[in-house]
One Martini backbone bead per residue (centre of mass of N, CA, C, O) as a GRO file, in nm:
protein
  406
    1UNK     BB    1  19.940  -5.368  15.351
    2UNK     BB    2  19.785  -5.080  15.428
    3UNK     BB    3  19.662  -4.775  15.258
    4UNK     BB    4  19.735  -4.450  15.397
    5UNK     BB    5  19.829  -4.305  15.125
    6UNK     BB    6  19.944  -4.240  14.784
    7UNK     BB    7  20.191  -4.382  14.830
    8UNK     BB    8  20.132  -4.614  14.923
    9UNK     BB    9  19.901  -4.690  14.729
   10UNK     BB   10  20.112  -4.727  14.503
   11UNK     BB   11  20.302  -4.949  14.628
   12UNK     BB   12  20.063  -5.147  14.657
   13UNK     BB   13  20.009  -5.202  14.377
   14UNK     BB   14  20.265  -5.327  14.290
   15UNK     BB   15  20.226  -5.587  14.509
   16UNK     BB   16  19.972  -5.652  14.390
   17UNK     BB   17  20.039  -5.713  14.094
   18UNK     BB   18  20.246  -5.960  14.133
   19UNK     BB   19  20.041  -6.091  14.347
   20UNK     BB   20  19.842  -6.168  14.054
   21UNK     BB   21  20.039  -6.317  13.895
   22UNK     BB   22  20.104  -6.555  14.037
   23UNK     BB   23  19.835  -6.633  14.108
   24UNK     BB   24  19.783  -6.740  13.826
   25UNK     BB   25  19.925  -6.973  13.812
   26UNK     BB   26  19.783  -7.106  14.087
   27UNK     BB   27  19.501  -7.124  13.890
   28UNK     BB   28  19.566  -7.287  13.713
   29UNK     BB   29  19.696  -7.543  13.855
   30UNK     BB   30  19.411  -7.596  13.959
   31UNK     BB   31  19.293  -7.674  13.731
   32UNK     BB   32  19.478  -7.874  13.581
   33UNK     BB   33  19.398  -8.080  13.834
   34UNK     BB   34  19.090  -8.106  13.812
   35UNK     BB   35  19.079  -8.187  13.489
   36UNK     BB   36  19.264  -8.475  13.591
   37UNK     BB   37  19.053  -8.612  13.806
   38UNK     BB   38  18.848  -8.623  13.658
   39UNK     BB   39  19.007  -8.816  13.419
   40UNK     BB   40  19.019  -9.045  13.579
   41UNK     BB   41  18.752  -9.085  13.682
   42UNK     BB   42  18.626  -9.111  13.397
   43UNK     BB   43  18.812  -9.373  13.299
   44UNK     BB   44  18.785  -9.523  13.593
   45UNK     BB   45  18.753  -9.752  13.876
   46UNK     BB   46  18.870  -9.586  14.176
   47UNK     BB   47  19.027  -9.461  14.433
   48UNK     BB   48  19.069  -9.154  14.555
   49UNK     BB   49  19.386  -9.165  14.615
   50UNK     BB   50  19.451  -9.302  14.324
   51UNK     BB   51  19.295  -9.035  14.167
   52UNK     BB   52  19.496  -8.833  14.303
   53UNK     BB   53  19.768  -8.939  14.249
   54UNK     BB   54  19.743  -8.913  13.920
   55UNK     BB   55  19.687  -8.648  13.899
   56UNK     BB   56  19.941  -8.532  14.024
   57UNK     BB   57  20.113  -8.646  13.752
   58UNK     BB   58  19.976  -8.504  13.568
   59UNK     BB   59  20.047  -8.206  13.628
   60UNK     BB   60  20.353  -8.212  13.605
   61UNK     BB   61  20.289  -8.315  13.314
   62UNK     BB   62  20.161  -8.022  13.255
   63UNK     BB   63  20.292  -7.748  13.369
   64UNK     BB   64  20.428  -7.686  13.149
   65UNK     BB   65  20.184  -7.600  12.924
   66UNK     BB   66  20.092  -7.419  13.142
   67UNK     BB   67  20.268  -7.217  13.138
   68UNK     BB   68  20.309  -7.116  12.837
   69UNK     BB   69  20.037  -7.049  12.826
   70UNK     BB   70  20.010  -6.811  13.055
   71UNK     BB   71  20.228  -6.644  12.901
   72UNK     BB   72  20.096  -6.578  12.677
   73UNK     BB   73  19.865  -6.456  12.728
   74UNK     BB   74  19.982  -6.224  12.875
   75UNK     BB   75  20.128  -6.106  12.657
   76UNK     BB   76  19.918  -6.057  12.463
   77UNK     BB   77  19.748  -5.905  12.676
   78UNK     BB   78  19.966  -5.665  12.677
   79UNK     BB   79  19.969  -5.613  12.350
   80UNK     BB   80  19.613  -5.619  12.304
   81UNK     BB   81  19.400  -5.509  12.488
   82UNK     BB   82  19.335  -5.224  12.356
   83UNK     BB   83  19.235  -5.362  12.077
   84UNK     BB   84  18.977  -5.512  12.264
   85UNK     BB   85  18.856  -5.271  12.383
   86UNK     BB   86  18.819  -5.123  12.087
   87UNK     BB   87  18.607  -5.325  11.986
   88UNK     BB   88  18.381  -5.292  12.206
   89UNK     BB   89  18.362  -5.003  12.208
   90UNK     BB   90  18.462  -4.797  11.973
   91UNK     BB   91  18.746  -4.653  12.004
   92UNK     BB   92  18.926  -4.368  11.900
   93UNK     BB   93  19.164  -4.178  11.785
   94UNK     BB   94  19.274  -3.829  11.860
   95UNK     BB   95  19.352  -3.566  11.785
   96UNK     BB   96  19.411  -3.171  11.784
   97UNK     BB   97  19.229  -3.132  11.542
   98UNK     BB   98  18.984  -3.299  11.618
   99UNK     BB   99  18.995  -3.239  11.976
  100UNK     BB  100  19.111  -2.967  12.082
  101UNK     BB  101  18.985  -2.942  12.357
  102UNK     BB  102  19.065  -3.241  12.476
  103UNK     BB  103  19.331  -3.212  12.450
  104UNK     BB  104  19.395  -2.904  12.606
  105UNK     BB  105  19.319  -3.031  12.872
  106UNK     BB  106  19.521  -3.294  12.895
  107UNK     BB  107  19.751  -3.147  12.867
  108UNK     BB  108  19.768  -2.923  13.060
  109UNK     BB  109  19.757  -3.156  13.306
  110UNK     BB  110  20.030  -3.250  13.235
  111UNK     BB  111  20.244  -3.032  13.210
  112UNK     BB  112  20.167  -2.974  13.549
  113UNK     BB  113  20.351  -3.239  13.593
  114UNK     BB  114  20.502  -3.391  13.406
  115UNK     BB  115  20.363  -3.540  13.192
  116UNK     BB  116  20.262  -3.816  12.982
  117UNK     BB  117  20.090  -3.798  12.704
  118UNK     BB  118  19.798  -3.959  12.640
  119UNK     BB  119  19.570  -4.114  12.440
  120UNK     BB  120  19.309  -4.019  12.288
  121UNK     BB  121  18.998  -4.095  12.279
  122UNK     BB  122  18.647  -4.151  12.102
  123UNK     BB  123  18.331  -4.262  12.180
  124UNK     BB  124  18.014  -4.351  12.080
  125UNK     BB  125  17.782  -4.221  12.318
  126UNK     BB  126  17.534  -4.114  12.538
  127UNK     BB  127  17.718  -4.201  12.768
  128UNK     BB  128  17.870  -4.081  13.076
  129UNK     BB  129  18.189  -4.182  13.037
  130UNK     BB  130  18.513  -4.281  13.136
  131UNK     BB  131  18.857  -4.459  13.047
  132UNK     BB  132  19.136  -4.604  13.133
  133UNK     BB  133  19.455  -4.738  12.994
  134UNK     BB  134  19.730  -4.943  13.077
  135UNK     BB  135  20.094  -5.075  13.117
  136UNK     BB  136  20.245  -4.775  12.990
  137UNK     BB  137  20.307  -4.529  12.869
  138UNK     BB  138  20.281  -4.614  12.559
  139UNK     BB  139  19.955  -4.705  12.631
  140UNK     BB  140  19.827  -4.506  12.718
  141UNK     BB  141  19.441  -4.433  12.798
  142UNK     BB  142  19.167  -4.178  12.757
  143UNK     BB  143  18.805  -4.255  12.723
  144UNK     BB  144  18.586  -4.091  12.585
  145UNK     BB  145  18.231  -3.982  12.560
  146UNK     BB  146  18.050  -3.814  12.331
  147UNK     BB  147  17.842  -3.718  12.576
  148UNK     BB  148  18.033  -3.612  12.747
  149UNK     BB  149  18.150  -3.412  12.625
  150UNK     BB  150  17.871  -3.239  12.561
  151UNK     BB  151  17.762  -3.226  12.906
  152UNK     BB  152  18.036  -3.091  12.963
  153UNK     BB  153  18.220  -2.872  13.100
  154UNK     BB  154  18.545  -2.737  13.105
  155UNK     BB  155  18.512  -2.821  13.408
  156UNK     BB  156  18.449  -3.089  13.401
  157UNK     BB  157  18.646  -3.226  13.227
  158UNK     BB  158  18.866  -3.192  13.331
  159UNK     BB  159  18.816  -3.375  13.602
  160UNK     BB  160  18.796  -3.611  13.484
  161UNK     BB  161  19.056  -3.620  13.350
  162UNK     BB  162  19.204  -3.614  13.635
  163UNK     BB  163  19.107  -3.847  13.731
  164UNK     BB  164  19.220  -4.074  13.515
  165UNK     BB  165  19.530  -3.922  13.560
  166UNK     BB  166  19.527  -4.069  13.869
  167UNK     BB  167  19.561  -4.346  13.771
  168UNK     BB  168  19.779  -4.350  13.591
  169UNK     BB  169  19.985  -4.251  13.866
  170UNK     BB  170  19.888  -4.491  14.071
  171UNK     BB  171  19.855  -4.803  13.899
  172UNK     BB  172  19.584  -4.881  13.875
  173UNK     BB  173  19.574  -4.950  13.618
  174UNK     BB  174  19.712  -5.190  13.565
  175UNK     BB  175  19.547  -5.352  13.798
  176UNK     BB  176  19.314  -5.410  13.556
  177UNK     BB  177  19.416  -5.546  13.333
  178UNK     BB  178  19.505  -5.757  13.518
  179UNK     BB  179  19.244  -5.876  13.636
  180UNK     BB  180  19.158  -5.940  13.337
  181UNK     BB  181  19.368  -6.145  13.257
  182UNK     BB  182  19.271  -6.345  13.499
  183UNK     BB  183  18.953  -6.364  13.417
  184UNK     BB  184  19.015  -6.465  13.126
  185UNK     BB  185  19.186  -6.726  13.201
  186UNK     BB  186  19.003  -6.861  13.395
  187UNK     BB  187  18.754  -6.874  13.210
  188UNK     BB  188  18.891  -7.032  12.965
  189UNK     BB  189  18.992  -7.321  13.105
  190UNK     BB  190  18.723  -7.349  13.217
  191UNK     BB  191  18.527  -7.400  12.978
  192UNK     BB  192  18.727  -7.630  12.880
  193UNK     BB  193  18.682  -7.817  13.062
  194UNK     BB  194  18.360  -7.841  13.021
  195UNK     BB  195  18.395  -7.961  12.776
  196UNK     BB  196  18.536  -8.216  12.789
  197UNK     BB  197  18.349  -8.308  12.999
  198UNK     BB  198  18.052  -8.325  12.779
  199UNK     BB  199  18.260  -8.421  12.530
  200UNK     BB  200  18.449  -8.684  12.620
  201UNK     BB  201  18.768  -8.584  12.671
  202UNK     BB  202  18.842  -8.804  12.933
  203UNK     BB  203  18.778  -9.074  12.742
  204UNK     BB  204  19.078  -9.205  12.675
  205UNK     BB  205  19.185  -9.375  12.900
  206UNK     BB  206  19.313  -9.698  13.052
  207UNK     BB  207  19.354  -9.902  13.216
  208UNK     BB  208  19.467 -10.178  13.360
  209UNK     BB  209  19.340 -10.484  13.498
  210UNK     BB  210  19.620 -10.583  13.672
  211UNK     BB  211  19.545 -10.371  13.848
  212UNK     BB  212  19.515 -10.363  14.259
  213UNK     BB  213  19.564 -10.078  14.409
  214UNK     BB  214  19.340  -9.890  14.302
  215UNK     BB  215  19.044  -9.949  14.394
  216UNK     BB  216  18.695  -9.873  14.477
  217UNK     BB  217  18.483  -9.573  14.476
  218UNK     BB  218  18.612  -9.258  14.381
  219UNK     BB  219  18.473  -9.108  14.160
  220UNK     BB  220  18.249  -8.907  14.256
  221UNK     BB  221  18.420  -8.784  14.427
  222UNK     BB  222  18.604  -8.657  14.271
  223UNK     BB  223  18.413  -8.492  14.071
  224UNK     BB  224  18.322  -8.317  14.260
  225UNK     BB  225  18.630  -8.198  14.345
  226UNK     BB  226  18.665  -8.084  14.102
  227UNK     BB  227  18.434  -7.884  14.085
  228UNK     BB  228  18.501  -7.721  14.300
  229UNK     BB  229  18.782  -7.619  14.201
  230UNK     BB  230  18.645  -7.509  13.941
  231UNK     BB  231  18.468  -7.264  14.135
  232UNK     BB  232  18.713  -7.161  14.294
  233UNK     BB  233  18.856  -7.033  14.030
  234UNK     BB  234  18.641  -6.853  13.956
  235UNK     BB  235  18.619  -6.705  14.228
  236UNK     BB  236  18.885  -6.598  14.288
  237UNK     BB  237  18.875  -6.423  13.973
  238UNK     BB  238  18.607  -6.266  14.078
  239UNK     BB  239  18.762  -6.132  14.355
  240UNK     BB  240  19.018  -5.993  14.261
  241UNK     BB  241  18.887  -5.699  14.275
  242UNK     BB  242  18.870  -5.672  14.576
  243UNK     BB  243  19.208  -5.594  14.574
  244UNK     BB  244  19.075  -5.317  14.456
  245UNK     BB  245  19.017  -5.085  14.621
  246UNK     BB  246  18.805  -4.832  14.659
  247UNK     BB  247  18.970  -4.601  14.730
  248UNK     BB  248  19.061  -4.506  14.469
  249UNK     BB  249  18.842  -4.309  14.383
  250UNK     BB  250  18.910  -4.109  14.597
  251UNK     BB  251  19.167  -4.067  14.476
  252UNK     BB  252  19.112  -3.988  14.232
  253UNK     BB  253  18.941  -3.722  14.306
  254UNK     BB  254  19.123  -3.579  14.451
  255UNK     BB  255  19.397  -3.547  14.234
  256UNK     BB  256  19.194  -3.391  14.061
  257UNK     BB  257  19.172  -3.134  14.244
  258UNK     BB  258  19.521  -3.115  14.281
  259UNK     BB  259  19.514  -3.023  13.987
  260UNK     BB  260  19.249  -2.820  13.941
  261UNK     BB  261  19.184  -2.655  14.182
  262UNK     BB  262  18.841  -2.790  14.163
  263UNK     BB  263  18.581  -2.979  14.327
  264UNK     BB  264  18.309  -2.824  14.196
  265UNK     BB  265  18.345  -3.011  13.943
  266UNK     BB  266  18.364  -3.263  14.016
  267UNK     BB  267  18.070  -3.261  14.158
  268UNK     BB  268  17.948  -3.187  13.876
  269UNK     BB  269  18.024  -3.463  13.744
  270UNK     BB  270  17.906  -3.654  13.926
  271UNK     BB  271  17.618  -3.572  13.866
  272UNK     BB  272  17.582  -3.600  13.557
  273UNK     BB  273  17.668  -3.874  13.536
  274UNK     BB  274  17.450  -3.991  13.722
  275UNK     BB  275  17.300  -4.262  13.582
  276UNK     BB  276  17.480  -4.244  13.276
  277UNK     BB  277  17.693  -4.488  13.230
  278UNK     BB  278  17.586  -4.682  13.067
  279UNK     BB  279  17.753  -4.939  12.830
  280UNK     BB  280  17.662  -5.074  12.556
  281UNK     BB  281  17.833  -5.378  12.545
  282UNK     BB  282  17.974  -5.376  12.833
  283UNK     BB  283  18.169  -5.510  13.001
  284UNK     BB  284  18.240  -5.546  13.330
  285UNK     BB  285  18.550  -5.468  13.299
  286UNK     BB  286  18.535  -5.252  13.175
  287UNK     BB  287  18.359  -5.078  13.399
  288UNK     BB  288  18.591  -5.102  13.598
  289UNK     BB  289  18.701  -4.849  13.456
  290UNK     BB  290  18.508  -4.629  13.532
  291UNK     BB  291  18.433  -4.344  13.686
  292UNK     BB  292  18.124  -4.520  13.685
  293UNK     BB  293  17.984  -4.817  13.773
  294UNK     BB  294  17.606  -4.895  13.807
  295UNK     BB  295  17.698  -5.222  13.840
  296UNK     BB  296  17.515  -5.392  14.091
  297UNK     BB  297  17.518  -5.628  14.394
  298UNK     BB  298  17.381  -5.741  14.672
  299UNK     BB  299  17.398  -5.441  14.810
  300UNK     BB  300  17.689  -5.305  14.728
  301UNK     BB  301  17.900  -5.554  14.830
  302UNK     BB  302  17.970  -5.632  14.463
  303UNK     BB  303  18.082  -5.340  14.419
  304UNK     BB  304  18.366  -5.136  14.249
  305UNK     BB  305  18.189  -4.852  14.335
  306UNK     BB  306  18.131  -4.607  14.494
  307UNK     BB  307  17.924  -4.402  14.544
  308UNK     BB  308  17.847  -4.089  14.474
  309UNK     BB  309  17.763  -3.986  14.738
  310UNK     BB  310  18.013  -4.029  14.866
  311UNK     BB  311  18.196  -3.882  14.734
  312UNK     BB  312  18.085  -3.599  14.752
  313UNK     BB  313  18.131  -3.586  15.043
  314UNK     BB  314  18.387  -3.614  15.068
  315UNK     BB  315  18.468  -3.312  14.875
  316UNK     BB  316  18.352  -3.162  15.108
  317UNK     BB  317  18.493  -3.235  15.362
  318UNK     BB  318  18.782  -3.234  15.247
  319UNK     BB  319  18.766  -3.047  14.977
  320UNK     BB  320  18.561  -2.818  14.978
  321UNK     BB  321  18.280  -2.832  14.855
  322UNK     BB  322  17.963  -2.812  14.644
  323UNK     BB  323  17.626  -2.923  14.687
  324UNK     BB  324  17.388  -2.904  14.432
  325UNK     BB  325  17.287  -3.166  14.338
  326UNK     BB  326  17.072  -3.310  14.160
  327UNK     BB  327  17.104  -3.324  13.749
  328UNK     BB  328  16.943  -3.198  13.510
  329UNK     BB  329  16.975  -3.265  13.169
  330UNK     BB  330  16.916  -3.118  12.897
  331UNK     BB  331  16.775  -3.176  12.598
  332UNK     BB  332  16.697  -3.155  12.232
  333UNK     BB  333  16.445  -2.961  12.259
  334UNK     BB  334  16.508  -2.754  12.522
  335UNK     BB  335  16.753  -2.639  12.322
  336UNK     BB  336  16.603  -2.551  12.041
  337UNK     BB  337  16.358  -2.374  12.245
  338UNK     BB  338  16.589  -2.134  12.313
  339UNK     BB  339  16.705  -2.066  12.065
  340UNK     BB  340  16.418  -1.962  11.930
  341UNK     BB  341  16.404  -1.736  12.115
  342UNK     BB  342  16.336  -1.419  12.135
  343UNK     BB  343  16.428  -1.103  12.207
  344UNK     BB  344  16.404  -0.836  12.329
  345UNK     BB  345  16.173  -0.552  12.298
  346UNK     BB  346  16.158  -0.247  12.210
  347UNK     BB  347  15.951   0.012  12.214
  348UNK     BB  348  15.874  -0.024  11.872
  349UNK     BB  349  15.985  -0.345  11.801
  350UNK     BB  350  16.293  -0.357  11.877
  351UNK     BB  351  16.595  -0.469  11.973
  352UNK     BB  352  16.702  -0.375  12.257
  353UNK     BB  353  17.026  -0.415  12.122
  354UNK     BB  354  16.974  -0.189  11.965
  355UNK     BB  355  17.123   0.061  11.780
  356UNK     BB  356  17.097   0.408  11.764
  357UNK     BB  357  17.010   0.571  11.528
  358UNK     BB  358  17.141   0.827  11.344
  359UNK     BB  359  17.148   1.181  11.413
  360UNK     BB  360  17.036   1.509  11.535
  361UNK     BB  361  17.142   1.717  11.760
  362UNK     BB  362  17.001   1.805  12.011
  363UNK     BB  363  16.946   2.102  12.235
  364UNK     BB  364  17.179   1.990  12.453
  365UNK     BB  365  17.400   1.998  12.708
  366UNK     BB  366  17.681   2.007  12.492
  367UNK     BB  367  17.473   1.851  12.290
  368UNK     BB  368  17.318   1.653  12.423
  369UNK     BB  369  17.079   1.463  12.435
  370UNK     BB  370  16.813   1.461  12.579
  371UNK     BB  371  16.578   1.302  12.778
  372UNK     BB  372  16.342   1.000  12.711
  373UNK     BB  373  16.091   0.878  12.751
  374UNK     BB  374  15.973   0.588  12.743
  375UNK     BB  375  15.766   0.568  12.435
  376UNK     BB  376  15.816   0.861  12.372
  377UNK     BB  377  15.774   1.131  12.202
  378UNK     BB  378  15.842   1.420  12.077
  379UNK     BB  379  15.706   1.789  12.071
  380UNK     BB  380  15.534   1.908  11.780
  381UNK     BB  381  15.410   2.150  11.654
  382UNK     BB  382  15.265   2.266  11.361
  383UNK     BB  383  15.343   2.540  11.407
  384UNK     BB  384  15.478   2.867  11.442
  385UNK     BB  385  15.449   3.073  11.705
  386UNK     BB  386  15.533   3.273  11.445
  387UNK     BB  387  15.411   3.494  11.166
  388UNK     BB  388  15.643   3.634  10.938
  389UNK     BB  389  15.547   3.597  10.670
  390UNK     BB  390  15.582   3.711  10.377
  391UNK     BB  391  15.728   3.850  10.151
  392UNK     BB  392  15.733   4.123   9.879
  393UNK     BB  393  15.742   4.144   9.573
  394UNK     BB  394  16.105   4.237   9.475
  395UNK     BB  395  16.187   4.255   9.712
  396UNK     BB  396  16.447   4.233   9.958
  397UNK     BB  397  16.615   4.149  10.168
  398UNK     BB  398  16.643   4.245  10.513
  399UNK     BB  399  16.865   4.342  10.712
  400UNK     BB  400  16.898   4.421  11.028
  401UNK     BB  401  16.906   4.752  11.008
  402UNK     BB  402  16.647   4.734  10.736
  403UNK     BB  403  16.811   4.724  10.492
  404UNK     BB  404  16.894   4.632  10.237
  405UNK     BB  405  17.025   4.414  10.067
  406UNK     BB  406  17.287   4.299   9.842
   0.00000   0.00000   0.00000
């Protein structure tokens, strides 16, 4: 059934959770028929009936074995994925002192909505993206790029983490995870098939002589079905992504607006991104977990995400955002000359924003100094326009009155 709101899209997520790990096990065992087939074909010779036959005995005979490879496999994948993910990635977690803006933004959107914070990770890289991990509470984490961390201001930092931590309320990480194991599974049977193959492992067994209802010339067809088997369930195990709508990234944005009630930060975090996010040495599987992932084929039609400008349209339409258009972010050059350009500078030569030096109030009304035109001085005449001469030798000065002081 069709997910067409965040309720449903969350219950459909689950149910297919359950039927892609089902299905796991569905390809293994064609794989395991697969390469039961090529070796008896390779064999002996054969009609492909009795060919088809034994191999049919062969997957029940290895069944439990495949069975047990299987849960371990998932149960690994479980509980070392993040390990796995920080390995390739080189990923490390940061606590509240080393990283207090990224902890505080990321905190604060959980509070707010009554979540477990999850763990806070910080990869090195100049590549402008994040993305969640985890099967449940205690794995859950949100790594960023260092790249990401600087090119971001707080708000547009907060909607990527919005962003994310909507992934992990819908259930998306958990299906990505799911994905990753079933493709890492898939991909590890069929290499082993295939080395055994070239490797001579399929010509230990020989049939007896005696047998004559086995006929002959079935040998090439085996061969080839089989081998056509285990490239359907490679292509199976790799279309497996697309069981993952792409309406999730849109679903992720909307949340975002929704916890951070700011749509233009999201879209301008995502025009940052935009063109920025390829991570150096991460597999298909991490980018398919990234807020953007740049690696597309075919035009754009087994692509994982949608494109940024799809997105940013919907949070126009649907979310009244304002998109200001492709973002060019400054180098470390431009950031380094305007740093270094001197400040607007005063009448005299000296910096506009410097305070005026202390000195005796000149006599306006209230005391308050008149207004000086800019850039000019006061007008002082050089003499005293009376000249009241020297008193005589000898003489005290005289008081108001005339008569001398005393």
């Amino acid at each position: 059934m069709a997910a067409y709101g965040l309720y449903s899209h969350i219950e459909s997520n689950k149910r297919r959770s359950i039927a892609l790990l089902l299905g796991l096990f569905g390809l293994v065992y064609l794989l395991v028929y697969a390469g039961a087939l090529a070796g008896e074909a390779m064999s002996y010779n054969a009609s492909l009936q009795y060919l088809a036959r034994q191999a049919w005995q062969d997957l029940i005979a290895a069944a439990p074995l495949a069975t047990v490879g299987t849960v371990v496999w998932i149960v690994i994948a479980y509980f070392f994925h993040q390990t796995m993910i920080d390995l390739w990635t080189g990923g490390r977690e940061v606590s509240r002192t080393e990283e207090p803006r990224l902890y505080n933004l990321l905190e604060n959107l959980c509070i707010s909505r009554g979540i477990t914070t999850p763990k806070l990770k910080v990869m090195e890289s100049d590549a402008l993206n994040a993305f969640a991990t985890g099967m449940n509470e205690r794995q859950y984490a949100i790594t960023v790029t260092s790249g990401l961390k600087a090119a971001l201001d707080d708000a547009e930092l907060e909607a990527v983490l919005g962003h994310e931590l909507t992934h992990i309320r819908n259930g998306d990480v958990r299906m990505l995870v799911i994905a990753v194991i079933i493709a890492g599974a898939i991909a590890f049977f069929a290499e082993m098939f295939f080395r055994l193959w070239f490797y001579g492992g399929f010509r230990g067994r020989r049939s007896s002589d005696g047998e004559s209802d086995r006929g002959r010339g079935g040998n090439f067809i085996a061969i080839v079905i089989a081998v056509v088997l285990v490239a359907i369930a490679w292509l199976l195990s790799s279309v497996i992504r697309f069981a993952l709508s792409r309406s999730r990234e849109f679903l992720a944005d909307a949340g975002s607006v929704e916890l951070t009630k700011n749509p233009d930060a999201m879209i301008a975090g995502l025009r940052k991104i935009e063109g920025r996010g390829e991570l150096a040495g991460a597999t298909s599987a991490v980018m398919e977990m990234c807020v953007d992932n740049p690696r597309e084929g075919f035009t754009d039609l087994f692509s994982t995400h949608p494109s940024i400008e799809a997105r940013i349209k919907a949070l126009v339409d649907v979310m009244g955002g304002h998109d200001p258009g492709p973002l060019a972010l400054p180098g470390p050059e431009e950031e380094t000359t305007a740093d270094a350009l001197p400040g607007p500078t005063g009448p005299w030569g000296g910096a506009a924003d410097q305070p005026p030096q202390p000195g005796p109030p000149s006599g306006g009304p209230r005391g308050h100094a008149p207004a000086e035109p800019a850039g000019q001085r006061p007008f002082l005449p050089d003499r005293p326009p009376i000249d009241l001469g020297s008193p005589p030798s000898g003489a005290g000065s005289a008081g108001p009155s005339g008569k001398p002081g005393r």
